[in-house]
mmCIF file as Biopython writes it, N, C-alpha, C and O atoms, coordinates in Angstrom:
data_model
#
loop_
_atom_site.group_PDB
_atom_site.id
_atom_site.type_symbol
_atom_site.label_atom_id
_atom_site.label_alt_id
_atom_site.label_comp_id
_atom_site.label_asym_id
_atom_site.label_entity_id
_atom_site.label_seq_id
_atom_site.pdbx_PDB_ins_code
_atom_site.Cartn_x
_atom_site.Cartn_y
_atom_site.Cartn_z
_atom_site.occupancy
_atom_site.B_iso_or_equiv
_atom_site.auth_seq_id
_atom_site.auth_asym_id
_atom_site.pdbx_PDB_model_num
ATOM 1   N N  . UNK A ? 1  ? -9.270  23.290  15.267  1.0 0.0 1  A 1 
ATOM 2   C CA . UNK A ? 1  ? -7.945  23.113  14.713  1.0 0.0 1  A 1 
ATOM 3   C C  . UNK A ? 1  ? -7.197  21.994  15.440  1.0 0.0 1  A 1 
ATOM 4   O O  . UNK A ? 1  ? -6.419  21.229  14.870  1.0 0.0 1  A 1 
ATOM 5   N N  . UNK A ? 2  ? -7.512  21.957  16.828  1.0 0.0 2  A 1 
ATOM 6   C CA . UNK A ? 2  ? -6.590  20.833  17.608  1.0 0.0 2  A 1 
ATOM 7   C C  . UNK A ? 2  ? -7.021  19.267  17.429  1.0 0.0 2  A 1 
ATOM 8   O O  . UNK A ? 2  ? -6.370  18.252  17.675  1.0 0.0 2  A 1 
ATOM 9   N N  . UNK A ? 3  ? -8.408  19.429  16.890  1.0 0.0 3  A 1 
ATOM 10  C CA . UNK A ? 3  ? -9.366  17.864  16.707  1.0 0.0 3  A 1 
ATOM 11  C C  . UNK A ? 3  ? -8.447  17.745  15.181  1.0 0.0 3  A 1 
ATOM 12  O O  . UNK A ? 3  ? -8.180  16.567  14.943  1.0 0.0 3  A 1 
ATOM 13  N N  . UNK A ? 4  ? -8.034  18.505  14.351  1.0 0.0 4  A 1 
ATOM 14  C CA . UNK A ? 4  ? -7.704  18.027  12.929  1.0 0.0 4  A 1 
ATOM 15  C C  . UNK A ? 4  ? -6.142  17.769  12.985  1.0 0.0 4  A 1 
ATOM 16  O O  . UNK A ? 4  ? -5.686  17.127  12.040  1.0 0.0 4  A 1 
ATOM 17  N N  . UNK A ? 5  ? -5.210  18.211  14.031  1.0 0.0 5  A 1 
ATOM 18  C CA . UNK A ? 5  ? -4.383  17.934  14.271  1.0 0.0 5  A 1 
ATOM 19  C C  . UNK A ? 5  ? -3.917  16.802  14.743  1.0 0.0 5  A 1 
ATOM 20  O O  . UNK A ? 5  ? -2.863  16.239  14.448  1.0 0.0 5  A 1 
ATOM 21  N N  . UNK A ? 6  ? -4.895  16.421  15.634  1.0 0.0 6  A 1 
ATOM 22  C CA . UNK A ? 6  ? -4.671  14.826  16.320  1.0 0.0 6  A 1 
ATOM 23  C C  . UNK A ? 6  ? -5.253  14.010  15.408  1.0 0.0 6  A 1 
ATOM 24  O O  . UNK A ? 6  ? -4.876  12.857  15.620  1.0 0.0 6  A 1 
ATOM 25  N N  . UNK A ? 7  ? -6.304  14.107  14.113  1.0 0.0 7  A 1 
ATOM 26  C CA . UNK A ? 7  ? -6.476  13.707  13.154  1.0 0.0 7  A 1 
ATOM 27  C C  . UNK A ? 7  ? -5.276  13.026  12.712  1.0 0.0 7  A 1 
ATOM 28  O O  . UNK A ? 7  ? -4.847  11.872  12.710  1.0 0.0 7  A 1 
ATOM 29  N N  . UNK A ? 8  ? -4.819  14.405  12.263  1.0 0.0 8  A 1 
ATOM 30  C CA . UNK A ? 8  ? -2.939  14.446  11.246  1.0 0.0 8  A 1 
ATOM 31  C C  . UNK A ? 8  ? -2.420  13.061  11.819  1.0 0.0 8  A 1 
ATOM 32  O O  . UNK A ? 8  ? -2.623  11.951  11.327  1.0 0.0 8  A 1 
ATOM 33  N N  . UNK A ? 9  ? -1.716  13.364  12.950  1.0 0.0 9  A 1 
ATOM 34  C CA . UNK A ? 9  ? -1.213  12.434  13.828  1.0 0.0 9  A 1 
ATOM 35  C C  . UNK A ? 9  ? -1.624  11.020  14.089  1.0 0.0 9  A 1 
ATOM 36  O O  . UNK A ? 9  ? -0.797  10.121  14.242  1.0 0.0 9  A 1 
ATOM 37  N N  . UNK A ? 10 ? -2.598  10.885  14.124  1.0 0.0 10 A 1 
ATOM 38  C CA . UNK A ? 10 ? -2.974  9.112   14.123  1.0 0.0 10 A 1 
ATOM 39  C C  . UNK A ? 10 ? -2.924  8.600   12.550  1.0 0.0 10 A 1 
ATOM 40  O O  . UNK A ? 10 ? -2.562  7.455   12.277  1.0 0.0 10 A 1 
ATOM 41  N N  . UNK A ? 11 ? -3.326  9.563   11.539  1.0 0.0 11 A 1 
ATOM 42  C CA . UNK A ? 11 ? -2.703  9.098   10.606  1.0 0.0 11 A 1 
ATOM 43  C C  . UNK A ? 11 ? -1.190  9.057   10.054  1.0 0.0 11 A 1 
ATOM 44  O O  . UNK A ? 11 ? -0.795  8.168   9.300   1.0 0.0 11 A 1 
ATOM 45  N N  . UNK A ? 12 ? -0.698  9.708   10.335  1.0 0.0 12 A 1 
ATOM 46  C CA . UNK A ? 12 ? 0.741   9.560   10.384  1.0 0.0 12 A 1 
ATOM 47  C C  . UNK A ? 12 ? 1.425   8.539   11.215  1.0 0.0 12 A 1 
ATOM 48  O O  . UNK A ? 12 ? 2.622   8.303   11.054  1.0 0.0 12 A 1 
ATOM 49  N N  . UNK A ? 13 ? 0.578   7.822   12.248  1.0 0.0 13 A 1 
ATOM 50  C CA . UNK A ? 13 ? 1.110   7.019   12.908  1.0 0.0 13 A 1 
ATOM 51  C C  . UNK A ? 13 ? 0.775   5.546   12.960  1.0 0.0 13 A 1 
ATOM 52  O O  . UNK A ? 13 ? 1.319   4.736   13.711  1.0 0.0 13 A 1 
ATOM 53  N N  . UNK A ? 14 ? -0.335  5.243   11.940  1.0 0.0 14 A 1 
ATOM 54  C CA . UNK A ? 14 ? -1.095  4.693   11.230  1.0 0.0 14 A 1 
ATOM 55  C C  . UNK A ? 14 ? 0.032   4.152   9.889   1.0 0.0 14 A 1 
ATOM 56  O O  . UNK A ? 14 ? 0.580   3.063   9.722   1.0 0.0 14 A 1 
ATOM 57  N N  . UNK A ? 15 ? 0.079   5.380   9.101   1.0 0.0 15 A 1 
ATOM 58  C CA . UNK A ? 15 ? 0.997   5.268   7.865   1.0 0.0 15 A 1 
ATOM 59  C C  . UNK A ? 15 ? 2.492   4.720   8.253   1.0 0.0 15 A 1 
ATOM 60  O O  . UNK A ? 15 ? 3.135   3.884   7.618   1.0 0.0 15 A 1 
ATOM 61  N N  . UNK A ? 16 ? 2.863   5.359   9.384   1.0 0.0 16 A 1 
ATOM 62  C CA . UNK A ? 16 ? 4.430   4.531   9.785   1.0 0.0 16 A 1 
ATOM 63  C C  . UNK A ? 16 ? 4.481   3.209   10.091  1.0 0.0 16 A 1 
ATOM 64  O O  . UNK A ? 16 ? 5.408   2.541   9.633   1.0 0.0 16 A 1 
ATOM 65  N N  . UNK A ? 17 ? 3.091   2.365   11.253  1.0 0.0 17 A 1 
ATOM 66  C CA . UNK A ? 17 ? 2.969   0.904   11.310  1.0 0.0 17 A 1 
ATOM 67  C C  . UNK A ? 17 ? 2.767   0.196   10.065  1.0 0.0 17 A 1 
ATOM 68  O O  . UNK A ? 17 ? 3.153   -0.961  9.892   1.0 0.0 17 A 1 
ATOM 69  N N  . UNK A ? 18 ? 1.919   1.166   8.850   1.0 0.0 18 A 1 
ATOM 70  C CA . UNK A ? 18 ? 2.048   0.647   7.518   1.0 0.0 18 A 1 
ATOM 71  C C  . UNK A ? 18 ? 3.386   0.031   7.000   1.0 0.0 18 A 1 
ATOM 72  O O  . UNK A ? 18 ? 3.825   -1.088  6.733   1.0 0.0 18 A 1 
ATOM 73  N N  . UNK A ? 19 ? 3.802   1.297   6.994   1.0 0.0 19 A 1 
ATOM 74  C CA . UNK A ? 19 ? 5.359   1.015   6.593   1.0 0.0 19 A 1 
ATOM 75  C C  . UNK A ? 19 ? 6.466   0.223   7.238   1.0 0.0 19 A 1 
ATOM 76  O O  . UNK A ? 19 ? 7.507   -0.066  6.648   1.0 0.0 19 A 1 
ATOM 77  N N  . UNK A ? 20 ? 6.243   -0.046  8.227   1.0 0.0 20 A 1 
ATOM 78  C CA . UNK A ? 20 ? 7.307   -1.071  9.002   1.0 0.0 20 A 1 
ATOM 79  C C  . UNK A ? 20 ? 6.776   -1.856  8.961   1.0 0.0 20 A 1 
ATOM 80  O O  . UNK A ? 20 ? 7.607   -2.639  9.420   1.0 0.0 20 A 1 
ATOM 81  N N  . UNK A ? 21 ? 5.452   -2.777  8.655   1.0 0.0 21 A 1 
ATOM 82  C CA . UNK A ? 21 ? 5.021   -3.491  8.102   1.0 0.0 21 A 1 
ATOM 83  C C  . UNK A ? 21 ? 5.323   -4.387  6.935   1.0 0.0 21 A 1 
ATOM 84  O O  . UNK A ? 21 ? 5.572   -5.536  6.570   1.0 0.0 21 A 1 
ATOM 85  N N  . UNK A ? 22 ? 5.119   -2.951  6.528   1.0 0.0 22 A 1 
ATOM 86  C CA . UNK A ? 22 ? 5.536   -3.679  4.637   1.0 0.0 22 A 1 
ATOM 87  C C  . UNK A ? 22 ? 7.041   -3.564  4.333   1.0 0.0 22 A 1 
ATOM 88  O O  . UNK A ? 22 ? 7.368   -3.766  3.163   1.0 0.0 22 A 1 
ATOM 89  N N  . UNK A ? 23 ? 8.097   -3.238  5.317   1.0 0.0 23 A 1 
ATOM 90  C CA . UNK A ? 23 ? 9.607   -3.865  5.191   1.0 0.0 23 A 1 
ATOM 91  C C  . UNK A ? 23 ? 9.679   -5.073  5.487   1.0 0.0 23 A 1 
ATOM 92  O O  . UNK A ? 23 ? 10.242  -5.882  4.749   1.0 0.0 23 A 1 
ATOM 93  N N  . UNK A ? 24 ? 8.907   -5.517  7.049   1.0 0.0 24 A 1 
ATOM 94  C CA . UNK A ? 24 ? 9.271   -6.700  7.332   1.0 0.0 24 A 1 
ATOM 95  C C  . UNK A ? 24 ? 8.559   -8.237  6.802   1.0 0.0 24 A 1 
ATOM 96  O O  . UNK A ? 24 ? 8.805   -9.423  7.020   1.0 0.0 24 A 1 
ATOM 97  N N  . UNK A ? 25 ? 7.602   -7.511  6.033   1.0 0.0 25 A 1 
ATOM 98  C CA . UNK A ? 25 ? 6.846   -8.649  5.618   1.0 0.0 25 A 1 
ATOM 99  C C  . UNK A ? 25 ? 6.761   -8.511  3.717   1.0 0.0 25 A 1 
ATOM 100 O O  . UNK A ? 25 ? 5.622   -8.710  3.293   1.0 0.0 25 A 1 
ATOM 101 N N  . UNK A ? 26 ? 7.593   -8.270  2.870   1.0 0.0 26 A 1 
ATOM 102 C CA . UNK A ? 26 ? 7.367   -7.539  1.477   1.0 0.0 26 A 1 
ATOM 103 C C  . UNK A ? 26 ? 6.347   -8.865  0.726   1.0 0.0 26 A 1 
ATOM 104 O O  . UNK A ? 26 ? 5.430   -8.441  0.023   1.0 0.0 26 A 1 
ATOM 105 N N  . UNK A ? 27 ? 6.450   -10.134 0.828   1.0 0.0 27 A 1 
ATOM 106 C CA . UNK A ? 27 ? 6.250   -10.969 0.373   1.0 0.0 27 A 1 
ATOM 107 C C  . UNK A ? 27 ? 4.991   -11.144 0.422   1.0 0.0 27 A 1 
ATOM 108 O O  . UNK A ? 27 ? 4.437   -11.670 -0.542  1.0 0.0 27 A 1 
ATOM 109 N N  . UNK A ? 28 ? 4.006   -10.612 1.928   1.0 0.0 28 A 1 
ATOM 110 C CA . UNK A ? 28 ? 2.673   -10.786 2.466   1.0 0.0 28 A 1 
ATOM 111 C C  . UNK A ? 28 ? 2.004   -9.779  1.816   1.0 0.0 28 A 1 
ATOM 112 O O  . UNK A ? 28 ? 0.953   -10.073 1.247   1.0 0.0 28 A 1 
ATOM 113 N N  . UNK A ? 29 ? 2.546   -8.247  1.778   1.0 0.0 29 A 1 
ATOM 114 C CA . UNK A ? 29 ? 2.316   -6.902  1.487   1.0 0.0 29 A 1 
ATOM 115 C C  . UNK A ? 29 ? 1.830   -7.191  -0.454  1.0 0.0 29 A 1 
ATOM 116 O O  . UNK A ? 29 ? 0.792   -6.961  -1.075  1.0 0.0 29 A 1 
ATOM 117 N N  . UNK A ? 30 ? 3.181   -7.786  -0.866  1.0 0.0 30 A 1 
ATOM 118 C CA . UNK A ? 30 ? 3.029   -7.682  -2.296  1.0 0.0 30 A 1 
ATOM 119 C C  . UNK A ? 30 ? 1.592   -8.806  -2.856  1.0 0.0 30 A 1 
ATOM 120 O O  . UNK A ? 30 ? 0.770   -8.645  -3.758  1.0 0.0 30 A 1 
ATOM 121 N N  . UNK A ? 31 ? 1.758   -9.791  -1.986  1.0 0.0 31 A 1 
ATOM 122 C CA . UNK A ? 31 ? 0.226   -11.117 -2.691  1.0 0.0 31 A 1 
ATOM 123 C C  . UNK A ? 31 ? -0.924  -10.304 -2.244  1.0 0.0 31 A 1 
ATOM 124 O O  . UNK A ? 31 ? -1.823  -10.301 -3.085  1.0 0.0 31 A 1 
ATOM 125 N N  . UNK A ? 32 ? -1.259  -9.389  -0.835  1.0 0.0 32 A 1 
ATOM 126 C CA . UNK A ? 32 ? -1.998  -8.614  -0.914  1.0 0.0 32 A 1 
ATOM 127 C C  . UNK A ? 32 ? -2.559  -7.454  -1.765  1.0 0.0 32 A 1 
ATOM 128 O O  . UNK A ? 32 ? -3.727  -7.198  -2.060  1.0 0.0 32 A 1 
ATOM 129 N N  . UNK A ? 33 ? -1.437  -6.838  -2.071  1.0 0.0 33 A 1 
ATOM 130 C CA . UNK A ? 33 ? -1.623  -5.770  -3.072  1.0 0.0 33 A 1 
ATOM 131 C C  . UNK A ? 33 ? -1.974  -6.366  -4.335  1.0 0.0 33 A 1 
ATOM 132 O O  . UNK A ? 33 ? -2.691  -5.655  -5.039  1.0 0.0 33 A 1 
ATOM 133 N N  . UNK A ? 34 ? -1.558  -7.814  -4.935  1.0 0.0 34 A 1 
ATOM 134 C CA . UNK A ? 34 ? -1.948  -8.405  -6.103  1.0 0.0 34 A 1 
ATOM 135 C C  . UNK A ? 34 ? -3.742  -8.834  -5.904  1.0 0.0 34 A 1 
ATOM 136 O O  . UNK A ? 34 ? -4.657  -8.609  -6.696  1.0 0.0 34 A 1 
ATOM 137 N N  . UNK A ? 35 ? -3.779  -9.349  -4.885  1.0 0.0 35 A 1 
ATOM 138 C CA . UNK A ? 35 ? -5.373  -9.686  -4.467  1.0 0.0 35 A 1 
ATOM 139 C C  . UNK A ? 35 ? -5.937  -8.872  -4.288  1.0 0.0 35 A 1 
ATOM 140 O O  . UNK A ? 35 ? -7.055  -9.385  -4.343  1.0 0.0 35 A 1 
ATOM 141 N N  . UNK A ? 36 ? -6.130  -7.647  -4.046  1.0 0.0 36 A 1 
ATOM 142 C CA . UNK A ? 36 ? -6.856  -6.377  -3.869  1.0 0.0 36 A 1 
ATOM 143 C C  . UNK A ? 36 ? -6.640  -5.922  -5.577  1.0 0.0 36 A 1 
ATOM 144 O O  . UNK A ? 36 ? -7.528  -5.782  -6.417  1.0 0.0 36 A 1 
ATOM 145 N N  . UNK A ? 37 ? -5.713  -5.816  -5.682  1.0 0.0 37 A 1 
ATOM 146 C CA . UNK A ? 37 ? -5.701  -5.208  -7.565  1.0 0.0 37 A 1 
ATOM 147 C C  . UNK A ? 37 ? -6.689  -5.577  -8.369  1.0 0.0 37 A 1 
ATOM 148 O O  . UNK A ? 37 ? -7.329  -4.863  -9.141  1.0 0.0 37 A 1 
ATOM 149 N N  . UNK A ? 38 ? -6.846  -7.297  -8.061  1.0 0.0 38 A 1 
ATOM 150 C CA . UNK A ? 38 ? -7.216  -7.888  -8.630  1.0 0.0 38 A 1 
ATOM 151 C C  . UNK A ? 38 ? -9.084  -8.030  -8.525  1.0 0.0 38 A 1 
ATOM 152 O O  . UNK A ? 38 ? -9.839  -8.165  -9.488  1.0 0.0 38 A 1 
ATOM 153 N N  . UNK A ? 39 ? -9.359  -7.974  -7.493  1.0 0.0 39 A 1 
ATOM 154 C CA . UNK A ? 39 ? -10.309 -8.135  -6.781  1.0 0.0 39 A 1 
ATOM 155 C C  . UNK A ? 39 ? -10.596 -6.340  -7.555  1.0 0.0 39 A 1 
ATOM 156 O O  . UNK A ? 39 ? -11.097 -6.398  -8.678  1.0 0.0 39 A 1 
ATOM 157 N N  . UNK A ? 40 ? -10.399 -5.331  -7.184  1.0 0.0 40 A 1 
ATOM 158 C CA . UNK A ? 40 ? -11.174 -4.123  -7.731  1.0 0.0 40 A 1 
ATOM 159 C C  . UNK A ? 40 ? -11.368 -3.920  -9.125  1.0 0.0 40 A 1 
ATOM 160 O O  . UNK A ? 40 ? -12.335 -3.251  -9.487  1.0 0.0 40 A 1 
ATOM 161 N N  . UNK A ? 41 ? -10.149 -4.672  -10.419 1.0 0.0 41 A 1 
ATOM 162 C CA . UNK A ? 41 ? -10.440 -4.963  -11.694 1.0 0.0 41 A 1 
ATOM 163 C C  . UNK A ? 41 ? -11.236 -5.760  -11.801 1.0 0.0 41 A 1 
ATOM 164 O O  . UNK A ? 41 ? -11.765 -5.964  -12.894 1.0 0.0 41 A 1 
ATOM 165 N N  . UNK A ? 42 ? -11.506 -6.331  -10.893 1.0 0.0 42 A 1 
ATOM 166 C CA . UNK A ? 42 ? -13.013 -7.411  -11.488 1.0 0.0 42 A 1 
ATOM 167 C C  . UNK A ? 42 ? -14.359 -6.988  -10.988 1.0 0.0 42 A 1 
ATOM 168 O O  . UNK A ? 42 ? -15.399 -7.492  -11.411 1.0 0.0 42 A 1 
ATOM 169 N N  . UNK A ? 43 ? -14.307 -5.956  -9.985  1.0 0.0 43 A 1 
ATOM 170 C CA . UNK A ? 43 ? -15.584 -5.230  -9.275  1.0 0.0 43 A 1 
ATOM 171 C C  . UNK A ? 43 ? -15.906 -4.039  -10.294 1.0 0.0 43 A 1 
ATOM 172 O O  . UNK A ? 43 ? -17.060 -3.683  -10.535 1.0 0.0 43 A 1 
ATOM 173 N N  . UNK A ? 44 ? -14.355 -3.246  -11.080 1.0 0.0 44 A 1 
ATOM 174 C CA . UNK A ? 44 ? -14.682 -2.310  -12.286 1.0 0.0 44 A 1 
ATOM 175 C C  . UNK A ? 44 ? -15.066 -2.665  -13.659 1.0 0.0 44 A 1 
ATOM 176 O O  . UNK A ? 44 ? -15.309 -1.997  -14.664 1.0 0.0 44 A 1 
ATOM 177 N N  . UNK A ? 45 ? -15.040 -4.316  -13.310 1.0 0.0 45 A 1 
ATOM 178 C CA . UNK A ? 45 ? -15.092 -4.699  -15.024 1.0 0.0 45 A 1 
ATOM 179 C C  . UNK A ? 45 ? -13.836 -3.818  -15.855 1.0 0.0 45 A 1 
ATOM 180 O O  . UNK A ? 45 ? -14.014 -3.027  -16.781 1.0 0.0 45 A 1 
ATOM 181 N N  . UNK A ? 46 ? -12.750 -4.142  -15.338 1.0 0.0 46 A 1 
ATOM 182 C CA . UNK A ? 46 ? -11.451 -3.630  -15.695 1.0 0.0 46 A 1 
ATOM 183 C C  . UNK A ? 46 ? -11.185 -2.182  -16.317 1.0 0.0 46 A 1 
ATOM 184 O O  . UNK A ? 46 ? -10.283 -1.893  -17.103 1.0 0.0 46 A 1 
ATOM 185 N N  . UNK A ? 47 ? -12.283 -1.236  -15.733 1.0 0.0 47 A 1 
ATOM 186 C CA . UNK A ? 47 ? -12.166 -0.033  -16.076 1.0 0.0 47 A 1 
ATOM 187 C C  . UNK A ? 47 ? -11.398 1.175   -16.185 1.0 0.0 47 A 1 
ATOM 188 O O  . UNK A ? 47 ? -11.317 2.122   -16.967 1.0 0.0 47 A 1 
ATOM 189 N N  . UNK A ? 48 ? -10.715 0.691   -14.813 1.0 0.0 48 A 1 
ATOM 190 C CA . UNK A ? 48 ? -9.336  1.177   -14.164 1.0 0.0 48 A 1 
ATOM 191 C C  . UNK A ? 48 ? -8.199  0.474   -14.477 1.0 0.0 48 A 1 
ATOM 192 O O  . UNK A ? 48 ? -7.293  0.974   -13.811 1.0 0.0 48 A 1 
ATOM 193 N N  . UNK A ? 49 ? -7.770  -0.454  -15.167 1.0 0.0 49 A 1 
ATOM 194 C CA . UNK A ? 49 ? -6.729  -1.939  -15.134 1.0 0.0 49 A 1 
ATOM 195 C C  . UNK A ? 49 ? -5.714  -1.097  -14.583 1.0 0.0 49 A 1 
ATOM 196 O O  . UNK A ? 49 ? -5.141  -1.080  -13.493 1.0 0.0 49 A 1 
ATOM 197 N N  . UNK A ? 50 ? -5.621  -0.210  -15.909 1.0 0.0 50 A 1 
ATOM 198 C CA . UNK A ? 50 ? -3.934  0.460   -16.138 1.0 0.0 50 A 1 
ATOM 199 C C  . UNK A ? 50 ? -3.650  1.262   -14.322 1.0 0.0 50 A 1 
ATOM 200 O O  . UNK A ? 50 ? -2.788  0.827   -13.558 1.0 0.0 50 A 1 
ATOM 201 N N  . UNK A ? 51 ? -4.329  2.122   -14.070 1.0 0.0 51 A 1 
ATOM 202 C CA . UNK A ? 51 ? -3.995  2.518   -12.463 1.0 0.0 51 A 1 
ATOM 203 C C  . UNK A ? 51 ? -3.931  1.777   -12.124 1.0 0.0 51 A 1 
ATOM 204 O O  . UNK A ? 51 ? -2.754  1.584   -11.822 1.0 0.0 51 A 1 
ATOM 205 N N  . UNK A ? 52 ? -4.741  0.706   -11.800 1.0 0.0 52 A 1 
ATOM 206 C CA . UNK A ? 52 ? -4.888  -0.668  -10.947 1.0 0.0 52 A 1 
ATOM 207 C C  . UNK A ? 52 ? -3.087  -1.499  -10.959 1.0 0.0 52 A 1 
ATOM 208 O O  . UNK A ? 52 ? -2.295  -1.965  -10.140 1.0 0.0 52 A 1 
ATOM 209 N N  . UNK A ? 53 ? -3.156  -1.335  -12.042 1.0 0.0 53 A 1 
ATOM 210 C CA . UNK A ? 53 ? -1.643  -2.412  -12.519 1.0 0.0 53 A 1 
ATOM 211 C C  . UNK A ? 53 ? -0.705  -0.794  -11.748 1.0 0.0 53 A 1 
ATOM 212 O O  . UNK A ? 53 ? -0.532  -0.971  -10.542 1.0 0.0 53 A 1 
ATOM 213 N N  . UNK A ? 54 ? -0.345  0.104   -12.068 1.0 0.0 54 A 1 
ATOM 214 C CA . UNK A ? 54 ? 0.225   1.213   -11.861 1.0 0.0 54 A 1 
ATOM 215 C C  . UNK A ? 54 ? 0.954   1.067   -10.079 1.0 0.0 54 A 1 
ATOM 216 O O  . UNK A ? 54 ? 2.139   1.025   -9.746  1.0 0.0 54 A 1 
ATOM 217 N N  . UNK A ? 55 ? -0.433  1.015   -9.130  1.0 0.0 55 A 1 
ATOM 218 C CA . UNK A ? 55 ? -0.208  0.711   -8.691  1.0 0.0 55 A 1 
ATOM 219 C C  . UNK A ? 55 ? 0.538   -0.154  -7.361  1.0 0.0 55 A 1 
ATOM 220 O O  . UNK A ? 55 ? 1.390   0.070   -6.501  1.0 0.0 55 A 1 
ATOM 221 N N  . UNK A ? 56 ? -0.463  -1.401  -7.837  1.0 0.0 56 A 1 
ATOM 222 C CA . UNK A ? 56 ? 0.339   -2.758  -7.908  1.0 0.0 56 A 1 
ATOM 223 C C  . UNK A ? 56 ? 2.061   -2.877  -7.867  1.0 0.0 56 A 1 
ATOM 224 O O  . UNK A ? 56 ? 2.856   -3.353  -7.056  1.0 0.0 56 A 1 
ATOM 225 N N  . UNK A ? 57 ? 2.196   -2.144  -9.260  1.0 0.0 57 A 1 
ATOM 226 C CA . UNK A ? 57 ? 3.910   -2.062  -9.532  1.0 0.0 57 A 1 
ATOM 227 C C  . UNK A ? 57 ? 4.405   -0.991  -8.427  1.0 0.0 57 A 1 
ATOM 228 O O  . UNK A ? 57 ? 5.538   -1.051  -7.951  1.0 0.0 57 A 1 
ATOM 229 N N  . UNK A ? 58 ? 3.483   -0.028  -8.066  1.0 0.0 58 A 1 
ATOM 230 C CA . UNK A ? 58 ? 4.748   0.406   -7.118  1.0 0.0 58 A 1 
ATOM 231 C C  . UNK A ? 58 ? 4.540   0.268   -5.804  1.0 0.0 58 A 1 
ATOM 232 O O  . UNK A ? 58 ? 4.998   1.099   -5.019  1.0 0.0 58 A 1 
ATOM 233 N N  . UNK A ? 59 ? 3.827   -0.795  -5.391  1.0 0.0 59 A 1 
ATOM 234 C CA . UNK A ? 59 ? 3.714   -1.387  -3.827  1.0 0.0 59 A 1 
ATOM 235 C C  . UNK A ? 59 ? 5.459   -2.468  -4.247  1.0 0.0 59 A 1 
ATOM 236 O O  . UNK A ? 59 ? 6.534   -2.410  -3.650  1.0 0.0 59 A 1 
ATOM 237 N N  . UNK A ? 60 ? 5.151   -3.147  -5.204  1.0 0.0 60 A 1 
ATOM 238 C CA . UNK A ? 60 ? 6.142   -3.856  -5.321  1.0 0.0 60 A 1 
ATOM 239 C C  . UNK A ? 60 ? 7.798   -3.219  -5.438  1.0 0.0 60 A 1 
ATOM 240 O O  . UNK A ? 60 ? 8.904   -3.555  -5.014  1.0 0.0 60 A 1 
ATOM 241 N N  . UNK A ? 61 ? 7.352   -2.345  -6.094  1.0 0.0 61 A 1 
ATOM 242 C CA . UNK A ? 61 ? 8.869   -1.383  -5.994  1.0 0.0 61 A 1 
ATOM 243 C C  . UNK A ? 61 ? 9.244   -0.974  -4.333  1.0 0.0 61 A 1 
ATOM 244 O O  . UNK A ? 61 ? 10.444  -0.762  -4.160  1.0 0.0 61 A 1 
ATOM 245 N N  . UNK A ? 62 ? 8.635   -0.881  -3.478  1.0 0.0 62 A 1 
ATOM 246 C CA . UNK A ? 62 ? 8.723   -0.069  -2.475  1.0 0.0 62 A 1 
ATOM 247 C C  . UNK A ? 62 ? 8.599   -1.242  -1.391  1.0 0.0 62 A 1 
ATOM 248 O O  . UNK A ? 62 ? 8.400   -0.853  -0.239  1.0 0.0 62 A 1 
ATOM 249 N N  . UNK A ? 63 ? 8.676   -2.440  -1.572  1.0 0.0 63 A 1 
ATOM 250 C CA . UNK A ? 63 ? 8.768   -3.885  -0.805  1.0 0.0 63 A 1 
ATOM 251 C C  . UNK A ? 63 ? 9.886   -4.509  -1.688  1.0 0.0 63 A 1 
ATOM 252 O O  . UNK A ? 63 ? 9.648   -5.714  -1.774  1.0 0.0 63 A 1 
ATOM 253 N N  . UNK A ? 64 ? 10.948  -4.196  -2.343  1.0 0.0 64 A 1 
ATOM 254 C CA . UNK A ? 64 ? 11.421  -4.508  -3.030  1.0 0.0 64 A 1 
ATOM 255 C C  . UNK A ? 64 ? 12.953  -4.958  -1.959  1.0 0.0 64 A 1 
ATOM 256 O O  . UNK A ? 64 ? 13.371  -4.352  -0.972  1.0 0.0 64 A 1 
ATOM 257 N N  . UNK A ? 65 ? 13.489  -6.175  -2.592  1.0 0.0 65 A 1 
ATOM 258 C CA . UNK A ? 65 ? 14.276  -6.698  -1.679  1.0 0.0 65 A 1 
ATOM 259 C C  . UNK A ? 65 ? 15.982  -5.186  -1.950  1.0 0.0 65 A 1 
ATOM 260 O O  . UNK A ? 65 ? 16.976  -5.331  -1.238  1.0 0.0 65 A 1 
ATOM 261 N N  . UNK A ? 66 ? 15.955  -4.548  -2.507  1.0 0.0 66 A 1 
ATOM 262 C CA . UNK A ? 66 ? 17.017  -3.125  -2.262  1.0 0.0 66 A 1 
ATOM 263 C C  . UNK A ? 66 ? 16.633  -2.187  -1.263  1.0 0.0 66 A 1 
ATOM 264 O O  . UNK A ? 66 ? 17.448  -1.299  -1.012  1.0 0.0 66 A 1 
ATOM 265 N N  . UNK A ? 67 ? 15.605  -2.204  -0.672  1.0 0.0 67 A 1 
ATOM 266 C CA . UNK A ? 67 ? 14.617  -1.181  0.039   1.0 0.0 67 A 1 
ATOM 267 C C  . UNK A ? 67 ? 15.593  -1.263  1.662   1.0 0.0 67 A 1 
ATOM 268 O O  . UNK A ? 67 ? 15.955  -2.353  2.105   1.0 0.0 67 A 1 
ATOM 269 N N  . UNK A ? 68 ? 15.784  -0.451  2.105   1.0 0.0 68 A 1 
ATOM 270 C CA . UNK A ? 68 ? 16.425  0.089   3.206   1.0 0.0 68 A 1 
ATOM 271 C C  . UNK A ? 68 ? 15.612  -0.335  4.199   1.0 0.0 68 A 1 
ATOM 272 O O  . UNK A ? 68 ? 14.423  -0.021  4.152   1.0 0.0 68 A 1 
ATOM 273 N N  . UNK A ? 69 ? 16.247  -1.328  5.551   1.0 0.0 69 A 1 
ATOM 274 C CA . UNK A ? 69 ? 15.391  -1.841  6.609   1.0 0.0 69 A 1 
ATOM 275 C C  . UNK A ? 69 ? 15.378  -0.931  7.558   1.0 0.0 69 A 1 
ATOM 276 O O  . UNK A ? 69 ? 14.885  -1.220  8.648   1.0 0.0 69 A 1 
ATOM 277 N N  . UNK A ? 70 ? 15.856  0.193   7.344   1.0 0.0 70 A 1 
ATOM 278 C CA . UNK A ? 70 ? 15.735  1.100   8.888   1.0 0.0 70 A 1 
ATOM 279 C C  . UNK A ? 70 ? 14.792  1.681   8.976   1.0 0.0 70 A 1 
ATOM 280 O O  . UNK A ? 70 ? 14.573  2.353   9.985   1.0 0.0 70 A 1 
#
């Protein structure tokens, strides 16, 4: 139980450098998320588009210049 806990925790702490990441950089975050989108619709032969695009749109919503810097 204590090995899956410290699991928890590096991912959670993992996911927060994510996220202060992708406030201070939305512009780097979003051409990435377009190049990866893009790059797995062409590895699915666009099988997925619509998730793929889905997404995409909400990396961009959530790097979005209204988004709260704290």
């Amino acid at each position: 139980m204590a090995k899956l806990f410290r699991k928890v925790v590096v991912l959670a702490g993992a996911a927060e450098a994510a996220r202060r990441y992708a406030r201070k950089n939305p512009e780097k975050v979003n051409r990435m998320a377009e190049s990866a989108g893009r790059f797995v619709d062409k590895q699915t032969k666009g099988k997925y588009r619509d998730r793929i695009n889905t997404v995409v749109r909400k990396v961009r919503t959530q790097t979005g210049p209204d988004q709260p810097t704290a």
